[in-house]
N, C-alpha and C positions, 0 to 999 in steps of 0.2 A: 504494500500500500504506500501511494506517492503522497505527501501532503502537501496540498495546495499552499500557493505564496500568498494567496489571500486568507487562509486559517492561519498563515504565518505572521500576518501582519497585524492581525486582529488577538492574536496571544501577546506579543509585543507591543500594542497598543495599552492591554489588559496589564501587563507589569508596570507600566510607565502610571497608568492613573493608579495602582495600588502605594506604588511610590508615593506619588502626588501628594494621596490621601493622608500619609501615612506620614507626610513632612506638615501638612495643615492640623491635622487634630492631636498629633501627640506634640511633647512640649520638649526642648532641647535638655537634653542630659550631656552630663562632661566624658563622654565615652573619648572625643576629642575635642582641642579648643574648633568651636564653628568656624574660624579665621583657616585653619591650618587644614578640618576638614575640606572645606569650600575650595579651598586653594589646592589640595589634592583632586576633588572633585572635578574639578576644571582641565586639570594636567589631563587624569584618566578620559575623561568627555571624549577631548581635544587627539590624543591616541588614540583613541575607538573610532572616530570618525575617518581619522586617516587611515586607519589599520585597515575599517571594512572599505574603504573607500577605493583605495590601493588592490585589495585582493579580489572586491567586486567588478572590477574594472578585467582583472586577470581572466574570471569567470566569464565576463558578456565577451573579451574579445578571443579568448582561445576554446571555450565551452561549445563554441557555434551553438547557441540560443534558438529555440523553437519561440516564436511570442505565440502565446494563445490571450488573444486581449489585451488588455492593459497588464502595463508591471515587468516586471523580470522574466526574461524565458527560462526555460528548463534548459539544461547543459544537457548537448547529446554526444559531447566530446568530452573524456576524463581529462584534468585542465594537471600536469604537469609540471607546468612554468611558473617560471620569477615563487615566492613564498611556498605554491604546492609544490615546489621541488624537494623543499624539506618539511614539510607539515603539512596532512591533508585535511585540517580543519581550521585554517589563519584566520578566516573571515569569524565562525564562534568565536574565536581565542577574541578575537577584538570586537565584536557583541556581547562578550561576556560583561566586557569592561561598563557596557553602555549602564545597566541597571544601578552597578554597584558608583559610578562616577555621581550618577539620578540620589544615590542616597546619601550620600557625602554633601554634594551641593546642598539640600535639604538640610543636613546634620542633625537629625535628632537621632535616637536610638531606635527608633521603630523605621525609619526608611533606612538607616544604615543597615541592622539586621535583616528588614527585608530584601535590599539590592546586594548583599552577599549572598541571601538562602536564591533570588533569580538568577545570580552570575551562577553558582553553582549547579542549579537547574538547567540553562544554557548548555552548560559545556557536557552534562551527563544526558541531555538531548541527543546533542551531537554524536555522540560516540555512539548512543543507542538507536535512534530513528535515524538518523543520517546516512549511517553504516548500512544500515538495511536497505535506507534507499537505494546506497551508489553501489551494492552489489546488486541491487535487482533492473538497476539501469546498465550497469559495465562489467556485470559479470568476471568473467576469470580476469578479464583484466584490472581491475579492482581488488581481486582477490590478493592477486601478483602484489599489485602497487603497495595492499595495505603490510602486506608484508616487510616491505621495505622502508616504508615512511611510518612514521611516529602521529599520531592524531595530533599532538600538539608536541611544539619545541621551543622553548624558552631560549636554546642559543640566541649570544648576538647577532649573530649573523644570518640569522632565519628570521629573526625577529626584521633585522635592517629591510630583509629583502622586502617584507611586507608591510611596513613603511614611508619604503624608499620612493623611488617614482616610478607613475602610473605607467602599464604600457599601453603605446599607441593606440585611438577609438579599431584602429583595423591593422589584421595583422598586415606587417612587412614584408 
């Protein structure tokens, strides 16, 4: 079973207003000063935006995208390059950041605990539904790849790649 990008958007929608929530009715506690949180907040945002931003970009120009509608296409090519060369889940890795950055800015205790327990959510998604997807889209070749690549990699240098700059709207 493929899950649709619009039940994807609409779960990520649903994290972001419990955050909200959860920065408006609970009251700030000293878990960190608000000054030092927010200012982490910010850094992390600002990293997730580029991170998916960067890797998203990997997916629509090397994935060759089906569009059904509006929104993202489906990849019907297993994407290799720039960050999936060393980690086949960069775009989670830097979605994860989005919820827990959402609860930092906020800085109370009830969105910071909530945007760790979403970041952690995210990434045990990923491994578990995502996995399932891209062997039941790529098959043995997925199989191959997972073997060799790490779902996630904290090296510098996997890290830079997904970071670093976009590639081209079309391949070269």
């Amino acid at each position: 079973m493929i899950i649709s990008n619009r039940l994807r958007g609409a779960a990520w929608l649903g994290m972001i207003i419990v955050i909200v929530i959860c920065g408006i009715v609970s009251k700030p506690v000293n878990i960190c000063d608000p000054l030092w949180c927010r200012l982490l907040g910010a850094i992390l945002l600002l990293i997730s935006m580029r991170g998916a931003a960067v890797t998203g970009r990997y997916l629509a120009v090397y994935g060759n995208p089906i569009r059904r509608g509006r929104g993202p296409g489906e990849p019907t090519r297993l994407v290799r390059e720039g960050p999936y060369s060393c980690m086949r889940h960069p775009m989670h890795l830097f979605l994860s950041l989005f919820p827990l950055s959402l609860g930092l800015l906020a800085s109370t205790s009830c969105s910071i605990i909530v945007g760790v327990a979403e970041a952690v959510l995210v990434l045990v998604l990923a491994v578990t539904i995502d996995e399932k997807e891209s062997i039941t889209r790529f098959g043995k070749e997925y199989t191959e790849y997972r073997k060799k690549v790490p779902a996630f990699n904290l090296r510098p240098r996997c890290l830079l790649k997904a970071l670093g700059r976009r590639p081209p709207k079309h391949k070269e």
